[in-house]
C-alpha positions as a Markdown table, in Angstrom:
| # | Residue | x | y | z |
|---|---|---|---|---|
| 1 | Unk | 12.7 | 45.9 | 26.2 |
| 2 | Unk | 15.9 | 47.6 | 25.4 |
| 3 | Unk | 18.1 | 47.2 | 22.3 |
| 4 | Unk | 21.6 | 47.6 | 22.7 |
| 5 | Unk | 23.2 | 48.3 | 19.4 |
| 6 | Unk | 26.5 | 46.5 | 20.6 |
| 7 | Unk | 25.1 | 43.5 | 21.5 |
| 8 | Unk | 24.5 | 41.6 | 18.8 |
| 9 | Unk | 20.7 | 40.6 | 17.9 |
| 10 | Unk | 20.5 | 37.2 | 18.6 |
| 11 | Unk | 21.2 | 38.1 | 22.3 |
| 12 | Unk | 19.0 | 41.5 | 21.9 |
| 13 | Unk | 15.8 | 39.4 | 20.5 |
| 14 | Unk | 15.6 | 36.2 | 23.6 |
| 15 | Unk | 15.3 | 33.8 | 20.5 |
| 16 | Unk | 18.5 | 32.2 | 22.2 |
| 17 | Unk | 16.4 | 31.1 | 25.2 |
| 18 | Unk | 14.3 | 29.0 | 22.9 |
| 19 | Unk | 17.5 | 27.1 | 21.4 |
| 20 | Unk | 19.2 | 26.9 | 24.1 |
| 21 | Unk | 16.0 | 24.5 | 25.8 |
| 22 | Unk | 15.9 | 22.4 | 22.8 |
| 23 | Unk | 19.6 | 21.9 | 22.5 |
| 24 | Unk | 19.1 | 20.9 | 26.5 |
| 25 | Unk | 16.3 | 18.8 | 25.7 |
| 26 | Unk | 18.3 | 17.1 | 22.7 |
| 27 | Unk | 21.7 | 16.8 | 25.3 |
| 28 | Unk | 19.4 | 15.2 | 27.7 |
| 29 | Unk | 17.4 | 12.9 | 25.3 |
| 30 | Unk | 19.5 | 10.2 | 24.8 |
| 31 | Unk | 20.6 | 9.3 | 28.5 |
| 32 | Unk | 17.2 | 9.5 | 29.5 |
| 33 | Unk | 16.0 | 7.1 | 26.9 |
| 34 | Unk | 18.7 | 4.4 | 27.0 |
| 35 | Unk | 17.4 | 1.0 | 26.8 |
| 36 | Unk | 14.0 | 1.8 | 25.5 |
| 37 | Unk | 12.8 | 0.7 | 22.0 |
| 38 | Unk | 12.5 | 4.0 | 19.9 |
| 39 | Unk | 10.7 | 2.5 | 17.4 |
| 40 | Unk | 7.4 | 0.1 | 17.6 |
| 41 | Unk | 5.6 | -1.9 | 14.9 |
| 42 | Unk | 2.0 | -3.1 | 15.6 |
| 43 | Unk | 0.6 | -5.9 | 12.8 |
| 44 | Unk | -3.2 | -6.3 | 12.9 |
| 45 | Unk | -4.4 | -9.7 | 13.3 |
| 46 | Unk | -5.5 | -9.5 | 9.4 |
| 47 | Unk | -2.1 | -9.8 | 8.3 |
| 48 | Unk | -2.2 | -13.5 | 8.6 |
| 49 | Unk | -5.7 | -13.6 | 6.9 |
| 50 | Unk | -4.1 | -11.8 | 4.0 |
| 51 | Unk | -1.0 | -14.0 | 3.8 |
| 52 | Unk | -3.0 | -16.9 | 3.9 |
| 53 | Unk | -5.6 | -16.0 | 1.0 |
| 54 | Unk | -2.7 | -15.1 | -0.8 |
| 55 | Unk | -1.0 | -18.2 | -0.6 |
| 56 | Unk | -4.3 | -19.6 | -1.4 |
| 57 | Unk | -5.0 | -17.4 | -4.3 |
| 58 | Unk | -1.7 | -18.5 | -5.9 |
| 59 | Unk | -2.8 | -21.8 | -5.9 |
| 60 | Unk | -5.1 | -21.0 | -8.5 |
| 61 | Unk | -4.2 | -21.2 | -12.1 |
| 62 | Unk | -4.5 | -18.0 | -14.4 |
| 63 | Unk | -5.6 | -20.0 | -17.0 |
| 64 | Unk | -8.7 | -22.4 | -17.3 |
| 65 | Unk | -6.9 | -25.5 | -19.1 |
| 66 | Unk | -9.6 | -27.3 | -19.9 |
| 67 | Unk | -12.0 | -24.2 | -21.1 |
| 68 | Unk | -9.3 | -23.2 | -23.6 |
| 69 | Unk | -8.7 | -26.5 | -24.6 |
| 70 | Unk | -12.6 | -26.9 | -25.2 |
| 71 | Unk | -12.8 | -23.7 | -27.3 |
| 72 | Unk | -9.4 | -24.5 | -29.5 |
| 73 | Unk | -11.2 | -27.7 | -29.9 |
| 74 | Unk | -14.0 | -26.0 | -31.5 |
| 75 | Unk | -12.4 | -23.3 | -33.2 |
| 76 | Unk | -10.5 | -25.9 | -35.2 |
| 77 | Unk | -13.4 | -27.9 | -36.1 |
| 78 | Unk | -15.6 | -25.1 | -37.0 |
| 79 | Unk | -17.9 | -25.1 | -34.4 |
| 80 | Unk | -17.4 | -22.3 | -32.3 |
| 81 | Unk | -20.0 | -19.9 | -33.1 |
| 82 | Unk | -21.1 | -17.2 | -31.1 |
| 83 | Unk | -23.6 | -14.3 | -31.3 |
| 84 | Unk | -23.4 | -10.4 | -32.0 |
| 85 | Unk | -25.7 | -10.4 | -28.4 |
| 86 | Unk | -23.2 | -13.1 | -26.7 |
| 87 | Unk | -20.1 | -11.1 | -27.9 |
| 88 | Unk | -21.5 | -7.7 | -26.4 |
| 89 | Unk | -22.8 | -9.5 | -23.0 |
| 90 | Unk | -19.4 | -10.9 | -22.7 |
| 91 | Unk | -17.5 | -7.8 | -23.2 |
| 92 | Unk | -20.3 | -5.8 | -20.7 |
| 93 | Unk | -20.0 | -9.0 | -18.5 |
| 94 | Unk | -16.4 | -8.6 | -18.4 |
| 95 | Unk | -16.6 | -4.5 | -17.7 |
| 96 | Unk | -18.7 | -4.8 | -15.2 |
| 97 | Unk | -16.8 | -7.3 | -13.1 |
| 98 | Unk | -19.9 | -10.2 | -14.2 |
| 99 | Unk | -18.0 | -13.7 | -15.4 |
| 100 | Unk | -19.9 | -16.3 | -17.3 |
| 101 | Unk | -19.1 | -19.7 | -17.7 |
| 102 | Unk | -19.9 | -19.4 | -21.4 |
């Protein structure tokens, strides 16, 4: 290859050539692809699943009515007494992703 020193170096170094077929590419691109989609979207068939346990998880109250009421009750009255041991199950119980009814 010969360089010319009055040519300038973008001609001199063929990095044109490259350029040139992606600005043809890019010129041609859009009548080529007229009336197709460019874009596509595919939703697995879980999506409803999801939705649906979701609806049904909402359904489902945060808070246990009648257990608090049952332990206000016997907070107020005195009785609610619970072990060092039951404390620390509870709170390992609760770490460990382990729910009691007590």
């Amino acid at each position: 290859m010969r360089i010319d020193p009055q040519i300038p170096a973008s001609e001199n170094s063929g990095t044109n050539r490259v350029h040139d077929a992606q600005s043809a590419a890019t010129k041609a691109s859009p009548s080529a692809n007229a009336g197709q989609p460019n874009d596509t979207v595919h939703l697995s068939s879980d999506q409803a699943t999801i939705r649906q346990l979701a609806a049904q998880l909402s359904q489902i109250p945060d808070v246990r009515k009648e257990r608090v009421s049952a332990l206000r009750l016997e907070i107020q009255t005195g009785q609610f007494q619970r072990s060092n041991d039951q404390v620390a199950g509870a709170i390992v119980g609760q770490l460990l992703g382990i729910h009691s009814n007590g």
